[in-house]
C-alpha angles and dihedrals in degrees: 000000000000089000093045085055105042103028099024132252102292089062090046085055108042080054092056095043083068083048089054102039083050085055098048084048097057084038081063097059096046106044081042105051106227104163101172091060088041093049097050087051083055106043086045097046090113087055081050109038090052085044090052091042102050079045095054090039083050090048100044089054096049079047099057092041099048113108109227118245151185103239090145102154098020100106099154116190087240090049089053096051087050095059102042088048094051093048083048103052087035092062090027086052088054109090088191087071100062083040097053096046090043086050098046094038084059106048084049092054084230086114097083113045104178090239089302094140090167090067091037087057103050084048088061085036088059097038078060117043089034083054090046095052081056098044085047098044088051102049089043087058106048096040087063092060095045096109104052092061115080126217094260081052092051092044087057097046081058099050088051097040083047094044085050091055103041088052084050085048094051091039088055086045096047095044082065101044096040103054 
């Protein structure tokens, strides 16, 4: 949201587009079963979990300090892969999310295919594109309502987006340290 209002919706989206190829990854592993993949997420979620902290922390902190602007229409290629690798690695670093799909896909009975990849494959399909439209409504949605927010607005908006994901960041760290 903070990128859609201070850098436009492409950029949100293009952000949310990481969030939601993360997603279809971990939508892989789990429609396809891959349970060695899936078991060595699992058995390494401290290392990630540490690794995905100190990231968020890293990130909060760029967050808080960044000064709000009024890029609008600057929508650099470089800006835009940036944005697209830190939301990537943001949702990839999150064990939750392999647990959840795994969970869900589970419950659903759409964990195990039969060998039907076809039907596998529709199910990531879906996690992506399903996780795309959101990503694109709300960036659709924030970005109409960019230029009623100033630029002490927007600094505050980064301090509390920052301050969100440093508490994520100590949460991830904590929840190593603290077993």
């Amino acid at each position: 949201m903070r990128r859609s209002l201070s850098q436009g919706q492409l950029s949100g989206f293009v952000s949310g587009l990481g969030a939601a190829t993360a997603d279809g990854v971990y939508g892989c592993i789990a429609a396809f079963s891959l349970t060695f993949i899936s078991s060595v997420l699992i058995e390494q979620k401290l290392w990630i979990r540490l690794v995905g902290g100190v990231f968020l922390l890293c990130l909060g902190v760029r967050t808080i300090l960044k000064q709000p602007s009024r890029e609008g229409g600057n929508t650099a290629r470089l800006r835009l892969i940036g944005a697209y690798a830190s939301t990537f690695m943001l949702t990839l670093t999150n064990p939750m999310t392999i647990l959840s799909f795994t969970a869900v896909f589970a419950g659903f009975g759409l964990g195990s295919t039969g060998g039907d990849y076809r039907s596998a494959g529709l199910v990531v399909g879906g996690v992506f594109l399903g996780s795309a439209a959101w990503w694109l409504t709300l960036s659709t949605l924030v970005s109409l309502f960019r230029t009623r927010f100033s630029v002490k607005v927007m600094r505050w908006v980064n301090r509390a987006a920052g301050a969100i994901l440093c508490g994520f960041g100590v949460f991830a760290i904590l929840s190593v340290l603290i077993r």
